[in-house]
N, CA, C and O of each residue as an XYZ file, in Angstrom:
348
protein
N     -35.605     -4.188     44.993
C     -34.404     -4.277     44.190
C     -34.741     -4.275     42.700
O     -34.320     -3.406     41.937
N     -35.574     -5.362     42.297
C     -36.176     -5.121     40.768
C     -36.563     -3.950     40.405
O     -35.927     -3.480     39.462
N     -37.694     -3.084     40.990
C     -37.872     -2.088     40.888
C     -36.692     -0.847     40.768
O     -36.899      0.145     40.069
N     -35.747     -0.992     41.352
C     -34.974      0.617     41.305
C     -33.880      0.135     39.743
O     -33.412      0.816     38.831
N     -33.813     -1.662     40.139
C     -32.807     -1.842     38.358
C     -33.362     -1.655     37.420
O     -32.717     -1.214     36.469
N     -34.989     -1.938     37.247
C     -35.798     -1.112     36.468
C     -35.896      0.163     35.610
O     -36.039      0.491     34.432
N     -35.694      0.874     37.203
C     -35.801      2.481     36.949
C     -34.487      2.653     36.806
O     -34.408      3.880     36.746
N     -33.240      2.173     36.698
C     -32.323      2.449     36.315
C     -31.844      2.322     34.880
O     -31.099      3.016     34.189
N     -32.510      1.223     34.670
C     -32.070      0.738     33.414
C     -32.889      1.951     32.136
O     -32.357      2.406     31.124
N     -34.472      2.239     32.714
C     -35.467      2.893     32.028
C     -35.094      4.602     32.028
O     -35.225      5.339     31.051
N     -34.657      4.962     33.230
C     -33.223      6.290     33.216
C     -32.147      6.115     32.112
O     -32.025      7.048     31.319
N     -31.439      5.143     31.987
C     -30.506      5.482     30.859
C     -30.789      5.163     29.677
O     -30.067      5.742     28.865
N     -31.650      4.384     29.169
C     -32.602      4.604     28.150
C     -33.095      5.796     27.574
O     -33.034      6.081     26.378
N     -33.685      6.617     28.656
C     -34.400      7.522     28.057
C     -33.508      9.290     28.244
O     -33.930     10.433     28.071
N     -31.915      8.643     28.741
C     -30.894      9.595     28.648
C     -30.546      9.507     26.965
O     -30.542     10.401     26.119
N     -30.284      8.183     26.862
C     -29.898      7.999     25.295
C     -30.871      8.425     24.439
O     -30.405      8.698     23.333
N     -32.073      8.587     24.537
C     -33.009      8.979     23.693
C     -32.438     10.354     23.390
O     -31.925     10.819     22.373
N     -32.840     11.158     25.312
C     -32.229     12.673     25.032
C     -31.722     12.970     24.069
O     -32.157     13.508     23.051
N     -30.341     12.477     24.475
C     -29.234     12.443     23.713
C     -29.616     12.336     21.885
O     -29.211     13.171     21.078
N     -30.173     11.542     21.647
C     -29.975     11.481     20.189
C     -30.991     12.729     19.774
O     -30.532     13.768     19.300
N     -32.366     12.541     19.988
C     -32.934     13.585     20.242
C     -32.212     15.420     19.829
O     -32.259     16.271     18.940
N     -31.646     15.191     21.079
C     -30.643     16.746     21.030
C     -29.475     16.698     19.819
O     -28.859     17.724     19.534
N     -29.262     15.635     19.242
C     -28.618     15.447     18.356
C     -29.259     15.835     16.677
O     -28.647     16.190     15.669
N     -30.460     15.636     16.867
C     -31.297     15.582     15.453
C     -31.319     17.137     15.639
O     -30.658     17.926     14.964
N     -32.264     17.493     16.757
C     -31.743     19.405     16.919
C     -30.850     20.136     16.548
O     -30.984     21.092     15.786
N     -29.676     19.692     17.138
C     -28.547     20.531     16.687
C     -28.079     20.666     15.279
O     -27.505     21.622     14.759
N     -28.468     19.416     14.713
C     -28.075     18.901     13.424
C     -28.569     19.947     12.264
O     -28.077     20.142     11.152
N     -29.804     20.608     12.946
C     -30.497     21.493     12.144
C     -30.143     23.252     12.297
O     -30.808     24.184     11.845
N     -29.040     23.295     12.985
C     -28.466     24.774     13.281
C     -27.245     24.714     12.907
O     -26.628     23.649     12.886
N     -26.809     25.683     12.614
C     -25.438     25.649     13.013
C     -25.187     25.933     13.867
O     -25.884     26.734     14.491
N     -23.719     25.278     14.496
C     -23.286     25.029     15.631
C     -21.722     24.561     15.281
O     -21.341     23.892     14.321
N     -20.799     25.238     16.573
C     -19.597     24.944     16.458
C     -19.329     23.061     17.116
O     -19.559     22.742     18.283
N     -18.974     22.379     16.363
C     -18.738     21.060     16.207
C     -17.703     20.611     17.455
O     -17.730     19.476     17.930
N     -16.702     21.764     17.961
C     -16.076     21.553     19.269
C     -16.043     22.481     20.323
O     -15.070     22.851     20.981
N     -17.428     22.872     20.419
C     -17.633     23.166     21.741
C     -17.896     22.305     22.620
O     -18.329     21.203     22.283
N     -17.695     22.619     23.877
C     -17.453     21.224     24.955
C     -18.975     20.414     24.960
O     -19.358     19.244     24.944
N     -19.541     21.661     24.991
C     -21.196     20.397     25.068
C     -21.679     19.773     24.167
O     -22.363     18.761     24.316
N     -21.271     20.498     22.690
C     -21.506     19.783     21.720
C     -21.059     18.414     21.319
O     -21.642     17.398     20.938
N     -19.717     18.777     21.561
C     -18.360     17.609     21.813
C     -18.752     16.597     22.185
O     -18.608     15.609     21.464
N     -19.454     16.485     23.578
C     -19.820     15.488     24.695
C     -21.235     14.752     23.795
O     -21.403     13.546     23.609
N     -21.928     15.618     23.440
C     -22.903     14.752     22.513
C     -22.651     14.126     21.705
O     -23.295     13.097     21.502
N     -21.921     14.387     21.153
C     -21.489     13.692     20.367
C     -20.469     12.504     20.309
O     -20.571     11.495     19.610
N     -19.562     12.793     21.099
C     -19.091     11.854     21.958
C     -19.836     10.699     22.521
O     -19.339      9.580     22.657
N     -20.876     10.976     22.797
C     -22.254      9.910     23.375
C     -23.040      9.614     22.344
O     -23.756      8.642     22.585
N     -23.168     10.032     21.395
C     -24.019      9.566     20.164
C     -23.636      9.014     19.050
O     -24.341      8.145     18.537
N     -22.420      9.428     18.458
C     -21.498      8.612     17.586
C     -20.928      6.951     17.841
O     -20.734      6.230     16.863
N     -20.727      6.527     19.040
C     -21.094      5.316     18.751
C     -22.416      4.244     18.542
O     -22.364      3.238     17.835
N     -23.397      4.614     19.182
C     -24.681      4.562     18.719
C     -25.208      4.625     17.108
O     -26.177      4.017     16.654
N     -24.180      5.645     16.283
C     -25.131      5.823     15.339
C     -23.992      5.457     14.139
O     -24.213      5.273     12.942
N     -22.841      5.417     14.783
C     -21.719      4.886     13.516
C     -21.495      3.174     13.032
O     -20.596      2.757     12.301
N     -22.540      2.403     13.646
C     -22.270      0.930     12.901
C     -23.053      1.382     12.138
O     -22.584      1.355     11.000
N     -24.616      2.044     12.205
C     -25.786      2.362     11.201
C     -25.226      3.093      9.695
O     -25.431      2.931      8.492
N     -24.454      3.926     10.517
C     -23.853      5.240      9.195
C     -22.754      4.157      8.056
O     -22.593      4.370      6.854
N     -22.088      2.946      8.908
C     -21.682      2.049      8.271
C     -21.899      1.154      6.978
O     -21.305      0.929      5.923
N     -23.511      0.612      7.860
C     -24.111      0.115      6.770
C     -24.672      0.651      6.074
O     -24.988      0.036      5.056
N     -25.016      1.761      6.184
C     -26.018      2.765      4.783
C     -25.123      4.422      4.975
O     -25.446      5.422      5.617
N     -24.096      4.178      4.240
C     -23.361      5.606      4.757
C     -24.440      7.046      3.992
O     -24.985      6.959      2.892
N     -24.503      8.071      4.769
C     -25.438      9.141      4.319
C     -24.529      9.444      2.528
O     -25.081     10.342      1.892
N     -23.652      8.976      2.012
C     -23.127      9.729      0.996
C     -24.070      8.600     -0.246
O     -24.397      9.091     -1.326
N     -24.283      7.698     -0.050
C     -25.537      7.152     -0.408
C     -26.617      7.693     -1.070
O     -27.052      7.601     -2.218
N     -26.949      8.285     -0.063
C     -28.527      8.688     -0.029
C     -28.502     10.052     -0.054
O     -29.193     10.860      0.566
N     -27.515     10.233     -0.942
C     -27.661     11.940     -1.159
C     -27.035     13.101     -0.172
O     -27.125     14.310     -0.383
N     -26.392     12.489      0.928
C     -26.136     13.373      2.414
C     -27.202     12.988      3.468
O     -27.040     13.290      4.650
N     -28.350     12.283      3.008
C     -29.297     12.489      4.037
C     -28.977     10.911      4.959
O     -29.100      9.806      4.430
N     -28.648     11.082      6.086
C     -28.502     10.038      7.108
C     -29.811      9.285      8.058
O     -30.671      9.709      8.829
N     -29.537      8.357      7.685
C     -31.136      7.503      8.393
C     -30.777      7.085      9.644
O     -31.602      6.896     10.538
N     -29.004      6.848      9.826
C     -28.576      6.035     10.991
C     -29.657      6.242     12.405
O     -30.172      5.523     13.260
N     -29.622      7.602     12.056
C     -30.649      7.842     13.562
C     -32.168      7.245     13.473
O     -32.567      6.975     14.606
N     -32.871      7.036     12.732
C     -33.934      6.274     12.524
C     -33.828      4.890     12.731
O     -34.820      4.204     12.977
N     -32.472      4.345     12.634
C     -32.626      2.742     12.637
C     -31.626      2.567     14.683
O     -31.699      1.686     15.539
N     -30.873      3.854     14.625
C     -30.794      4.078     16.223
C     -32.022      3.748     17.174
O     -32.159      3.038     18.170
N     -32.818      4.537     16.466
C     -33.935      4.792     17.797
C     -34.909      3.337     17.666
O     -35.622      2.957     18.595
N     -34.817      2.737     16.575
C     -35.438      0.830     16.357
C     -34.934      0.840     17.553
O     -35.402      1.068     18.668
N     -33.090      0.337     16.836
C     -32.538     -0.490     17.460
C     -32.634     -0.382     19.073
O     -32.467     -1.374     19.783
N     -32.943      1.032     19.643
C     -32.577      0.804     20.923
C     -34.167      0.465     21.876
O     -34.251      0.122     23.056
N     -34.793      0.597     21.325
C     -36.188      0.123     21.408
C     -36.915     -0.637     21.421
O     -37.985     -0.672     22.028
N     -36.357     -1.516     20.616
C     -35.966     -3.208     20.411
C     -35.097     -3.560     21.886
O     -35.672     -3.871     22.929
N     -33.663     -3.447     21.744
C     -32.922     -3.204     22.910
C     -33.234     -3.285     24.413
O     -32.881     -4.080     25.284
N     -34.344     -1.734     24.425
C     -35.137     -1.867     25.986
C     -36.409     -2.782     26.013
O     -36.913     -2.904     27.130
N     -36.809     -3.222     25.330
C     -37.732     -4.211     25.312
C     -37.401     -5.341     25.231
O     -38.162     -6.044     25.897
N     -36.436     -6.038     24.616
C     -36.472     -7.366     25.567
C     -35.093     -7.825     26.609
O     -34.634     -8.946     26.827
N     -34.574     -6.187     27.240
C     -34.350     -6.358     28.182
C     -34.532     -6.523     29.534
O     -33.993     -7.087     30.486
N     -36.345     -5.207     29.054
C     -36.874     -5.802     30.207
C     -37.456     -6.943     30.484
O     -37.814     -7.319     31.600
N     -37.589     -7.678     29.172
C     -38.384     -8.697     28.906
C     -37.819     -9.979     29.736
O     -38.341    -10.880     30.393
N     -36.374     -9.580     29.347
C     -35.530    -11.109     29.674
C     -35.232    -10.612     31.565
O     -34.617    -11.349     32.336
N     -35.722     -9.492     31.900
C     -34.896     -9.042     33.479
C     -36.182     -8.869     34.566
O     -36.153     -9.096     35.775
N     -37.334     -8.389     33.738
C     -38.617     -9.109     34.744
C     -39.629     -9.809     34.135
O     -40.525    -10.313     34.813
């Protein structure tokens, strides 16, 4: 049982990584902003990365956005002492 909540928990972890991941990619093409797959990423990544964009909004820093740098801490931090506190 520990084992598969494990691998469950360490699966959607490293979906969210994907995810942001494919996000920093796209970020660097253009790309239509409502196409359905794009959509959905974003859809999945914008809350993740909009308390960050909050506290240090990219208009700040010139346009350039860090949120995703303090994303990928935070969630890293996150899976570590969850597994910490779960085995």
């Amino acid at each position: 049982m520990n084992v598969l909540l494990y691998q469950l928990m360490h699966a959607i972890f490293k979906f969210v990584y994907f995810a942001l991941w494919a996000r920093i990619i796209i970020s660097w093409i253009p790309h239509d902003r409502y196409n359905q797959i794009i959509d959905m990423l974003y859809k999945i990544t914008d809350p993740i990365l909009k308390p960050f964009q909050d506290l240090i909004p990219p208009e700040k820093l010139g346009g350039f956005d860090v949120s995703i740098i303090f994303a990928f801490m935070a969630l890293y931090v996150l899976e570590r002492f969850t597994i910490f506190i779960l085995f």
